[in-house]
py3Dmol code that shows the C-alpha trace and the ligand (Angstrom):
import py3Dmol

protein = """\
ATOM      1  CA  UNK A   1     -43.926  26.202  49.160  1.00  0.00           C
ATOM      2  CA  UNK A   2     -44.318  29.556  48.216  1.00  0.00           C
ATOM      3  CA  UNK A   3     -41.777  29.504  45.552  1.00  0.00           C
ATOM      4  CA  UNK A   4     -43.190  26.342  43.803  1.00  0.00           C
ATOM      5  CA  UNK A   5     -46.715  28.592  43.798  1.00  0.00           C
ATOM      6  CA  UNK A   6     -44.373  31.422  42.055  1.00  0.00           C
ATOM      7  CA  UNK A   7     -43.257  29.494  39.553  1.00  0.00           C
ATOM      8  CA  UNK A   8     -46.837  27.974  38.643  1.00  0.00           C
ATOM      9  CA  UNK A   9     -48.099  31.293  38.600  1.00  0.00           C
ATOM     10  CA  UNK A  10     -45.299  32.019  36.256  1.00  0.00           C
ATOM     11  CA  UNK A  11     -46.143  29.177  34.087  1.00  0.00           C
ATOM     12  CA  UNK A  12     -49.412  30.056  33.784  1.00  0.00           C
ATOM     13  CA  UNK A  13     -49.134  33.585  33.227  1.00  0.00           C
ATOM     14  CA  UNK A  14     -46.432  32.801  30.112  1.00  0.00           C
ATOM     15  CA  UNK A  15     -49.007  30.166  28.461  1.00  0.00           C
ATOM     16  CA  UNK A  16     -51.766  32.362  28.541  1.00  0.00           C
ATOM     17  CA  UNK A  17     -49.063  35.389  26.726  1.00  0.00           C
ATOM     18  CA  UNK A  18     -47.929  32.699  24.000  1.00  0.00           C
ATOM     19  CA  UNK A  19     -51.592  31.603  23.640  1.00  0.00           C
ATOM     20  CA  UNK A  20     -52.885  34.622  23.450  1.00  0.00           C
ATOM     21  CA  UNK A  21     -50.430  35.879  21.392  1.00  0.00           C
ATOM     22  CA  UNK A  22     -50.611  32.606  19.111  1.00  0.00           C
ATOM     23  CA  UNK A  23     -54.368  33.457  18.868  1.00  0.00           C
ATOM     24  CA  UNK A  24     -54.309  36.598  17.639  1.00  0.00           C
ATOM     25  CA  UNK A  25     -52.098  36.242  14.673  1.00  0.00           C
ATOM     26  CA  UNK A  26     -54.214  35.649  11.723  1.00  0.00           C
ATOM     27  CA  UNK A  27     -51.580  33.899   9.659  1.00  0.00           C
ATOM     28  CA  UNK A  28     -53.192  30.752   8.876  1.00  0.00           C
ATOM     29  CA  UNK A  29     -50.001  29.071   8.563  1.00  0.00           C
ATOM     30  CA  UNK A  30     -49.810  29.386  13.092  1.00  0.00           C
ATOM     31  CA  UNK A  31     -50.359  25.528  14.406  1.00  0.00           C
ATOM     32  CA  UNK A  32     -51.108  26.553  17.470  1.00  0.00           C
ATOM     33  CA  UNK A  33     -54.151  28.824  16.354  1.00  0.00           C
ATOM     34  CA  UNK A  34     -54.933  25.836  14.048  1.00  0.00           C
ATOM     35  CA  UNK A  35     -54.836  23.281  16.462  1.00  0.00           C
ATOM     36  CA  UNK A  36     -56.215  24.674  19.983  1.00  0.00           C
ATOM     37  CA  UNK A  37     -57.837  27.198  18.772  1.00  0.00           C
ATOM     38  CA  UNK A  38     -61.422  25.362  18.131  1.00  0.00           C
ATOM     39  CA  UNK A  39     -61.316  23.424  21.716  1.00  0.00           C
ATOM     40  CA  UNK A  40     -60.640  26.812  23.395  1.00  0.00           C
ATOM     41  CA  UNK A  41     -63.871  27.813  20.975  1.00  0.00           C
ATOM     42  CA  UNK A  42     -65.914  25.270  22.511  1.00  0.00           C
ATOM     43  CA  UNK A  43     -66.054  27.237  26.141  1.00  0.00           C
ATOM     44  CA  UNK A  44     -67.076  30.122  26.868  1.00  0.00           C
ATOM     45  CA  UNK A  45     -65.056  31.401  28.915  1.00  0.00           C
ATOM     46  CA  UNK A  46     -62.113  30.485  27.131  1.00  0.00           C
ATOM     47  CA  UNK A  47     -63.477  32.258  24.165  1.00  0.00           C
ATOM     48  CA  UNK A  48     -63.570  35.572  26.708  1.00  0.00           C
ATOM     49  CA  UNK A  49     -60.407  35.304  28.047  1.00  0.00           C
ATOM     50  CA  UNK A  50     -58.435  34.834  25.179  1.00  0.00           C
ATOM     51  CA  UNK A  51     -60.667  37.339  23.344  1.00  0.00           C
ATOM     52  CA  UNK A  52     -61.493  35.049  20.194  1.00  0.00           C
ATOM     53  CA  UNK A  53     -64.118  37.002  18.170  1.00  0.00           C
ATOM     54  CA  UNK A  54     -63.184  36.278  14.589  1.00  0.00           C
ATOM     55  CA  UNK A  55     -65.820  34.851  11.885  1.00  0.00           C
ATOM     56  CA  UNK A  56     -66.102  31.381  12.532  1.00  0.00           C
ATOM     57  CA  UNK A  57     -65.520  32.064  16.024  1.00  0.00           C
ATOM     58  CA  UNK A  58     -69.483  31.603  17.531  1.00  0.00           C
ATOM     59  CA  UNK A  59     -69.616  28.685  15.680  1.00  0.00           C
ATOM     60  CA  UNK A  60     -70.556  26.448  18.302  1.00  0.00           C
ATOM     61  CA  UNK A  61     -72.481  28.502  20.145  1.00  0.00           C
ATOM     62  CA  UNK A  62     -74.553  28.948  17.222  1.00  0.00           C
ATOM     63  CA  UNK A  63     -75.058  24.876  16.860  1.00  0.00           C
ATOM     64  CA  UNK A  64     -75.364  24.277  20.589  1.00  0.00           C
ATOM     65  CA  UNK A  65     -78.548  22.306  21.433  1.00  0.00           C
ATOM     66  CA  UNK A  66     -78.730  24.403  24.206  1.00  0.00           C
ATOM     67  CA  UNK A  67     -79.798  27.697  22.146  1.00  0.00           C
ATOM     68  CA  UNK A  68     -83.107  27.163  20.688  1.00  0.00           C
ATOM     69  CA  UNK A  69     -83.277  30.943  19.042  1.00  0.00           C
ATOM     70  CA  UNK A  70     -81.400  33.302  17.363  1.00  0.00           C
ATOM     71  CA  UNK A  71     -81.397  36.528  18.511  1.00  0.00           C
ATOM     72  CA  UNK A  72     -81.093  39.028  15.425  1.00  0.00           C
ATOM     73  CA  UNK A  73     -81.053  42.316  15.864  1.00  0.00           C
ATOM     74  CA  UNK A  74     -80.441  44.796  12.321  1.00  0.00           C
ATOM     75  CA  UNK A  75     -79.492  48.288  12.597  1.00  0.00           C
ATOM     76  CA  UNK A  76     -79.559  50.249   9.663  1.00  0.00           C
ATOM     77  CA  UNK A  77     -78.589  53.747   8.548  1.00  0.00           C
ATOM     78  CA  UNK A  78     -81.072  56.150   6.930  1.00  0.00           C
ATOM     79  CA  UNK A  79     -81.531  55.825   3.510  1.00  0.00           C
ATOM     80  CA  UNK A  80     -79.953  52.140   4.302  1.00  0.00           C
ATOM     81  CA  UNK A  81     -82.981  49.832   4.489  1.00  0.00           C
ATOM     82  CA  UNK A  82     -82.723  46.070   5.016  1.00  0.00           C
ATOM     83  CA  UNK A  83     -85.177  44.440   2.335  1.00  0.00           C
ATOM     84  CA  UNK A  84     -88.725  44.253   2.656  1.00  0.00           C
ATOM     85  CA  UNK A  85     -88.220  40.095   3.171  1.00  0.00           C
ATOM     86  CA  UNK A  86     -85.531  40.628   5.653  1.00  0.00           C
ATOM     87  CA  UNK A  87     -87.289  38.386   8.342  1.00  0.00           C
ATOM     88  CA  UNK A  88     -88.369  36.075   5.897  1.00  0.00           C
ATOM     89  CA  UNK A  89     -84.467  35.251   4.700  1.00  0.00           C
ATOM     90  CA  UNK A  90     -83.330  35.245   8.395  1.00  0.00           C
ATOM     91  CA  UNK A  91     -86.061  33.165   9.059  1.00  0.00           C
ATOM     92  CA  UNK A  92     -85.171  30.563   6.340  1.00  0.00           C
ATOM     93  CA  UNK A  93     -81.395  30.834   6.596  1.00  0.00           C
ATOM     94  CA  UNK A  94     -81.470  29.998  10.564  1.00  0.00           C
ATOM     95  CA  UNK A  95     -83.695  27.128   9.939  1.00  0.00           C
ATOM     96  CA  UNK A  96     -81.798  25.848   7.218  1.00  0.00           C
ATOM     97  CA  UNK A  97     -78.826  26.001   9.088  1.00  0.00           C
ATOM     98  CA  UNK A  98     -78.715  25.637  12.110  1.00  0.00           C
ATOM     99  CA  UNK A  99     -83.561  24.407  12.415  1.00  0.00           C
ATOM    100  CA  UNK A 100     -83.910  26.802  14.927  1.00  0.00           C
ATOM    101  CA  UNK A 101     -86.350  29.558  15.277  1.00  0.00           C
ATOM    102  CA  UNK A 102     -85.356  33.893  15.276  1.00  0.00           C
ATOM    103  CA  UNK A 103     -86.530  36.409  17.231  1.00  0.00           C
ATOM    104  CA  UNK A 104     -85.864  39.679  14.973  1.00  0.00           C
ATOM    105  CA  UNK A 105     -85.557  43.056  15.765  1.00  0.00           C
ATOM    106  CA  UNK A 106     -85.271  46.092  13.273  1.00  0.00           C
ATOM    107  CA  UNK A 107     -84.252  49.847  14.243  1.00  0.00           C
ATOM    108  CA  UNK A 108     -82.857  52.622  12.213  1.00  0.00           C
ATOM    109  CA  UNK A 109     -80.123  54.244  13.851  1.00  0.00           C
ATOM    110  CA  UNK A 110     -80.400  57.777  12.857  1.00  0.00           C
ATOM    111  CA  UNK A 111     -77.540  59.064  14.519  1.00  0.00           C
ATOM    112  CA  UNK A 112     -75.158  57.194  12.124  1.00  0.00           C
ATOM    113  CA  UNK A 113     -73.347  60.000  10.303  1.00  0.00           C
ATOM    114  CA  UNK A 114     -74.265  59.644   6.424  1.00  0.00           C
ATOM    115  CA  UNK A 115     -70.557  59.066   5.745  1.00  0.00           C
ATOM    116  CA  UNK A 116     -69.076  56.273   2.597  1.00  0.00           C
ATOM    117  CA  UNK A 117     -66.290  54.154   3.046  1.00  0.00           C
ATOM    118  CA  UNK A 118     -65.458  53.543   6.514  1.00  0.00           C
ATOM    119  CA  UNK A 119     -62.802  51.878   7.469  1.00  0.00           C
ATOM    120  CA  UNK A 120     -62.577  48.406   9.298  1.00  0.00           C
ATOM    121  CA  UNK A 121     -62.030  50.338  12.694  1.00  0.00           C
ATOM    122  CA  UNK A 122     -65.046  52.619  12.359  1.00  0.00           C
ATOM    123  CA  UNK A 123     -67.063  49.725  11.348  1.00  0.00           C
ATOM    124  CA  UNK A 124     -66.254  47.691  14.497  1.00  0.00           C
ATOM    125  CA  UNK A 125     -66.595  50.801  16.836  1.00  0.00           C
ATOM    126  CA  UNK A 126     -69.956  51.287  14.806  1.00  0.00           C
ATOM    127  CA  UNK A 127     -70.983  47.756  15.511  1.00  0.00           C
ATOM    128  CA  UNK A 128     -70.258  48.127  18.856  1.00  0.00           C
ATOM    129  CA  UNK A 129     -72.588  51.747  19.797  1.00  0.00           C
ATOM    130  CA  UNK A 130     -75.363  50.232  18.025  1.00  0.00           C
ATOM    131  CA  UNK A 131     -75.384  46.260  19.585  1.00  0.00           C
ATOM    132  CA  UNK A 132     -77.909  46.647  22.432  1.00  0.00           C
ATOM    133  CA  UNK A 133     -77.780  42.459  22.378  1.00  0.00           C
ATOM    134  CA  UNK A 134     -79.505  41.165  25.575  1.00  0.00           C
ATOM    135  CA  UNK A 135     -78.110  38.197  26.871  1.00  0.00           C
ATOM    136  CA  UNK A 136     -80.604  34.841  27.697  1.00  0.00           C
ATOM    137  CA  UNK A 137     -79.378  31.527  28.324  1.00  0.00           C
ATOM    138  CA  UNK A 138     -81.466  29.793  25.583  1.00  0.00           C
ATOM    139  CA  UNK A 139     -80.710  32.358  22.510  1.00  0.00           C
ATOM    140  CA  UNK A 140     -77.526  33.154  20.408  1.00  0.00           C
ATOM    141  CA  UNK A 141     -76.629  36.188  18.797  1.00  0.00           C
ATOM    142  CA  UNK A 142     -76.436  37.899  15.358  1.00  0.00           C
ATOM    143  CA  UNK A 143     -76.148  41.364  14.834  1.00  0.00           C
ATOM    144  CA  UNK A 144     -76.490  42.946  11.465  1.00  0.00           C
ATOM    145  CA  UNK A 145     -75.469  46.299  10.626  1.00  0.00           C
ATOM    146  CA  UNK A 146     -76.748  48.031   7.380  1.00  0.00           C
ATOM    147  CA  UNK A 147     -74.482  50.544   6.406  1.00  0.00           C
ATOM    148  CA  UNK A 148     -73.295  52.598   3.219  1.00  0.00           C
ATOM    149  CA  UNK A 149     -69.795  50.914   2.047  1.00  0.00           C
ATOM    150  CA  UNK A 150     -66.861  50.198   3.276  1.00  0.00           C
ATOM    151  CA  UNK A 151     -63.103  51.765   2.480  1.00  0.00           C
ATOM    152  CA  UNK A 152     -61.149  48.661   3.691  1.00  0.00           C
ATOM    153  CA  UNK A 153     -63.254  46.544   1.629  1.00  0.00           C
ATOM    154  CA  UNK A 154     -64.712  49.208  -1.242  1.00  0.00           C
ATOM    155  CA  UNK A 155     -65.498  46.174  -3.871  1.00  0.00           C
ATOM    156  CA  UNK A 156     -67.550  44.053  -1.318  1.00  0.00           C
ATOM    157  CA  UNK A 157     -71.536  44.142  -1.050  1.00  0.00           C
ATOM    158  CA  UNK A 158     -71.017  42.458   2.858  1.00  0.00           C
ATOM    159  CA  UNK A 159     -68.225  41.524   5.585  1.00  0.00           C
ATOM    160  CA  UNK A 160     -68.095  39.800   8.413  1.00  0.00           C
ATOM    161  CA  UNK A 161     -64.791  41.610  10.841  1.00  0.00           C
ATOM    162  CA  UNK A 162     -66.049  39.453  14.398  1.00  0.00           C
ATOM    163  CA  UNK A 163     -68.213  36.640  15.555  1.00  0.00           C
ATOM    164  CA  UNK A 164     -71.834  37.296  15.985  1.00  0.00           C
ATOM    165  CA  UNK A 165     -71.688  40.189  13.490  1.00  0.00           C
ATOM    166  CA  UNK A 166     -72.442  40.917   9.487  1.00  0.00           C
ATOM    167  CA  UNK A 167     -72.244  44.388   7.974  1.00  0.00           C
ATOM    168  CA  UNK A 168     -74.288  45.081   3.995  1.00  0.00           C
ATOM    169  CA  UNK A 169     -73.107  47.942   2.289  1.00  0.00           C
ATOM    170  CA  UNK A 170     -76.109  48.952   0.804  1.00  0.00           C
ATOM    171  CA  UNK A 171     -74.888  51.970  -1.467  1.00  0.00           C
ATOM    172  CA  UNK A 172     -72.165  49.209  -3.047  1.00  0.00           C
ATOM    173  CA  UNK A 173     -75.268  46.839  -3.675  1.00  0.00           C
ATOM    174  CA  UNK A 174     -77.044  49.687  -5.449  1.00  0.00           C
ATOM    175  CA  UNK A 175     -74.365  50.554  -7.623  1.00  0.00           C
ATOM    176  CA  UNK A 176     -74.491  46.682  -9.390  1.00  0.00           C
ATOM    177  CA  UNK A 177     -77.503  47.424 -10.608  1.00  0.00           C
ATOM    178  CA  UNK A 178     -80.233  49.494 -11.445  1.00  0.00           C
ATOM    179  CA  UNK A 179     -83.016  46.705 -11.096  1.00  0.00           C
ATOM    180  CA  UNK A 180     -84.866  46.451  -7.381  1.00  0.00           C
ATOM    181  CA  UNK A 181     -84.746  42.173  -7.881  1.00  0.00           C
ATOM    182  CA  UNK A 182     -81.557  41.973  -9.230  1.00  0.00           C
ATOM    183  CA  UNK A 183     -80.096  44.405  -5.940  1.00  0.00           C
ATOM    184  CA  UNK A 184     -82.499  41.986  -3.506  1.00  0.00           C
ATOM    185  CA  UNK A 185     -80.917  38.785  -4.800  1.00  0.00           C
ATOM    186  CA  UNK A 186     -77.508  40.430  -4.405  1.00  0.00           C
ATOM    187  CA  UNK A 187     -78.323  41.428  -0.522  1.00  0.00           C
ATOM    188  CA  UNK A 188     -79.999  38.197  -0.122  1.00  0.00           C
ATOM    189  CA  UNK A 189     -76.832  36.042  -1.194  1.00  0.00           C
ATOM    190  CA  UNK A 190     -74.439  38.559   0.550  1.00  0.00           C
ATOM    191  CA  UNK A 191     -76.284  37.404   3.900  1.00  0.00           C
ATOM    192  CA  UNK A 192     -76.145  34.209   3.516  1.00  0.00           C
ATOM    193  CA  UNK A 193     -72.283  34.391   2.078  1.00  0.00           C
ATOM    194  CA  UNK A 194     -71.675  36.335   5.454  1.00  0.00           C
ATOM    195  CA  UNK A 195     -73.661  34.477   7.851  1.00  0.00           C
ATOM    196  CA  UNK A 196     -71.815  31.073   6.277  1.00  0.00           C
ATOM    197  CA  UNK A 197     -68.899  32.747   7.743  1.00  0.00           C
ATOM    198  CA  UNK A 198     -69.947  33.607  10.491  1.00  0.00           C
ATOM    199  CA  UNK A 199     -70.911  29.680  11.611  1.00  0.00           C
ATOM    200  CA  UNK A 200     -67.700  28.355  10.412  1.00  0.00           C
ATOM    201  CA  UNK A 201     -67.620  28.045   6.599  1.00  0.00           C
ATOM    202  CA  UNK A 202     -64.590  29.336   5.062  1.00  0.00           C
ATOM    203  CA  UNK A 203     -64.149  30.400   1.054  1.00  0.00           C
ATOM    204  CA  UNK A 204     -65.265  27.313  -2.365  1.00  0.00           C
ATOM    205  CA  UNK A 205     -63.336  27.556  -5.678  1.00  0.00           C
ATOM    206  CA  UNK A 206     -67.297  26.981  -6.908  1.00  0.00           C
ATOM    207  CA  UNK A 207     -68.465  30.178  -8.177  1.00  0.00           C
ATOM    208  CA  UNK A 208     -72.142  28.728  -8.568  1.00  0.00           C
ATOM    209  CA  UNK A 209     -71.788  27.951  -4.638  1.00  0.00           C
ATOM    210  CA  UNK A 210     -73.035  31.077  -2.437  1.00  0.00           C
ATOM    211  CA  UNK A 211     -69.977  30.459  -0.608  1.00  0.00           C
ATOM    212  CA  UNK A 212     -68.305  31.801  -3.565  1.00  0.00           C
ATOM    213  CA  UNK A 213     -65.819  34.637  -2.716  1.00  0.00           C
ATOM    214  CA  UNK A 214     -67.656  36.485  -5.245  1.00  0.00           C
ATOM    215  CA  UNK A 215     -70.233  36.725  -3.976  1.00  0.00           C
ATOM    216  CA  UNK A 216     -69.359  38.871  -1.478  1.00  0.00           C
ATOM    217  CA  UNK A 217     -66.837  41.052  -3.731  1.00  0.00           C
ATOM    218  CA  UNK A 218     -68.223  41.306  -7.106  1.00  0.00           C
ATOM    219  CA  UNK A 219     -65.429  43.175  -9.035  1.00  0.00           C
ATOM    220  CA  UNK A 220     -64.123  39.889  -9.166  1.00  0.00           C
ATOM    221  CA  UNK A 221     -66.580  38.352 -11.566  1.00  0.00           C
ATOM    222  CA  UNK A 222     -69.108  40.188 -13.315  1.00  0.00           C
ATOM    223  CA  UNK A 223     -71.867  38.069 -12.446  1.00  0.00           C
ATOM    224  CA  UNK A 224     -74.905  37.553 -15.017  1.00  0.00           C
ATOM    225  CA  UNK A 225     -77.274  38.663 -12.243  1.00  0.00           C
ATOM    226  CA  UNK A 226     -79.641  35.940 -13.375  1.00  0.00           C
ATOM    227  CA  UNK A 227     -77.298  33.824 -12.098  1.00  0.00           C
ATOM    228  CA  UNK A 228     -76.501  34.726  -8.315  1.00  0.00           C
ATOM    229  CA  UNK A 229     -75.668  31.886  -6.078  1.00  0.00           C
ATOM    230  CA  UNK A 230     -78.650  31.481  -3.570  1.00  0.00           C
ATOM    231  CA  UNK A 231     -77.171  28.082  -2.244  1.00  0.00           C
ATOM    232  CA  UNK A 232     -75.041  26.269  -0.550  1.00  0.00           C
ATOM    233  CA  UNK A 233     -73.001  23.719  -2.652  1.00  0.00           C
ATOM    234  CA  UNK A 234     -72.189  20.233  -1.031  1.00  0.00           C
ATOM    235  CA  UNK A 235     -68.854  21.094  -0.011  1.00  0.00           C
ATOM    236  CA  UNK A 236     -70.358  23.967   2.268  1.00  0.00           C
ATOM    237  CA  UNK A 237     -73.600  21.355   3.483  1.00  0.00           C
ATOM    238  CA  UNK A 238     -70.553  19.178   3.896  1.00  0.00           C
ATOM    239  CA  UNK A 239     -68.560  21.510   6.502  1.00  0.00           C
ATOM    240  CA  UNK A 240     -71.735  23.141   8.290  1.00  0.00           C
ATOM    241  CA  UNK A 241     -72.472  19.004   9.332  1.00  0.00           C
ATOM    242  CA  UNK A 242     -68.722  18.905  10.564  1.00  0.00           C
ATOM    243  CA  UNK A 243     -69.031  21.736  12.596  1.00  0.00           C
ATOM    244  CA  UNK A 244     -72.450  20.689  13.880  1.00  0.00           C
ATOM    245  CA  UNK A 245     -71.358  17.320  14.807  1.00  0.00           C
ATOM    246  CA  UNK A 246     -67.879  19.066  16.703  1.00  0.00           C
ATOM    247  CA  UNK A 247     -70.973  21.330  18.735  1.00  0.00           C
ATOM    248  CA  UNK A 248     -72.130  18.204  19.841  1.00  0.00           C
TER     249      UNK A 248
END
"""
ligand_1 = """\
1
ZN
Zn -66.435 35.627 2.087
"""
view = py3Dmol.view(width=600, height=400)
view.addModel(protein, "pdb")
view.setStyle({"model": 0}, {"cartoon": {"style": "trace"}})
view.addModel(ligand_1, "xyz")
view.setStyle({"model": 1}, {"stick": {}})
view.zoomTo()
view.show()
């Protein structure tokens, strides 16, 4: 008897290595990321034990009818403001996507050293000292981190590294332009670009859509700033009711 629990306990033990291991290889070209990958998202426990905390990974939890707020907490470092209608955009964006409500919470973090490009690493670790999320049944969580610019990523104005959380690199943002609207659309469409990520919505070819990769790395097109993408096109609407409907 014992040996048939031996070899179960071997079984197990070698699926959760190969799933774990299939997990964490990005390569989008992996089946078994692409196939089990979303059911294991659907749990979470699964989602802790196989430690899945890419974008696109929270998905569900933020469409679950079971999580009437959104949690939102912004940290920010000196000099590194969030815009005056911060609340107000969160506010919209949440109810546009997802009709819920937000509970927001603002702090500067003045022990952030006043540092420029950091690299992915720091940027996680950072996300991590400053997240003082408190868990409730009935909320999800977003946690966005206002920060100077990133080395990894030097041409973007946002990026999103895990699940639940969006860094805007505020001195990149200020270097597009010199005007205070023209810098307040581009923070305003690099949230929504990063929170679209965040809930499951991957890259369009549209560069009038705000899910637009230029948006959120604007070396790539220089944008007439009249023109920033606020919205999402129909083939983003389209996805976001896909992944609500899977949440179901
Ligand atoms: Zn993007």
């Amino acid at each position: 008897m014992s040996k048939i629990f031996t070899l179960l306990f071997v079984i197990v033990a070698l699926a959760y290595v190969f799933l774990l291991r299939s997990f964490r290889l990005a390569d989008p070209s992996n089946s078994v990321n692409q196939q089990y990958r979303p059911l294991f998202l659907q749990s979470s426990v699964a989602r802790s034990l196989f430690f899945l905390n890419r974008p696109g990974d929270g998905r569900f939890e933020y469409f679950s009818p079971e999580k009437d707020t959104v949690l939102v907490e912004i940290d920010y470092q000196v000099g590194r403001n969030p815009d005056e209608r911060i609340e107000e955009w969160i506010a919209n964006l949440v109810l546009e996507t997802l009709r819920k409500d937000v509970e927001v919470v603002v702090t500067e973090q003045g022990e952030i050293l006043d540092i420029e490009g950091l690299p992915d690493k720091a940027l996680r670790s950072l996300a991590r000292s400053t997240r003082s999320r408190v868990s409730g049944e009935s909320r999800s969580y977003l946690h966005i981190v206002y920060i100077s610019s990133s080395l990894d990523a030097s041409s973007n104005t946002g990026l999103s590294l895990t699940a639940n959380e969006i860094f805007i690199f505020k001195d990149r943002i200020y270097e597009l332009s010199q005007k205070a609207n023209v810098r307040s659309l581009i923070e305003q469409s690099t949230l929504k670009h990063e929170f679209g990520h965040l809930l499951g919505l991957e890259h369009v070819d549209s560069e009038d859509c705000v899910m637009s990769e230029s948006v959120e790395v604007y070396e790539k097109r220089k944008y007439q700033f009249d023109a920033i993408p606020l919205d999402f096109c129909e083939e983003s609407l389209e996805g976001l009711r896909r992944i609500e409907e899977d949440a179901l």
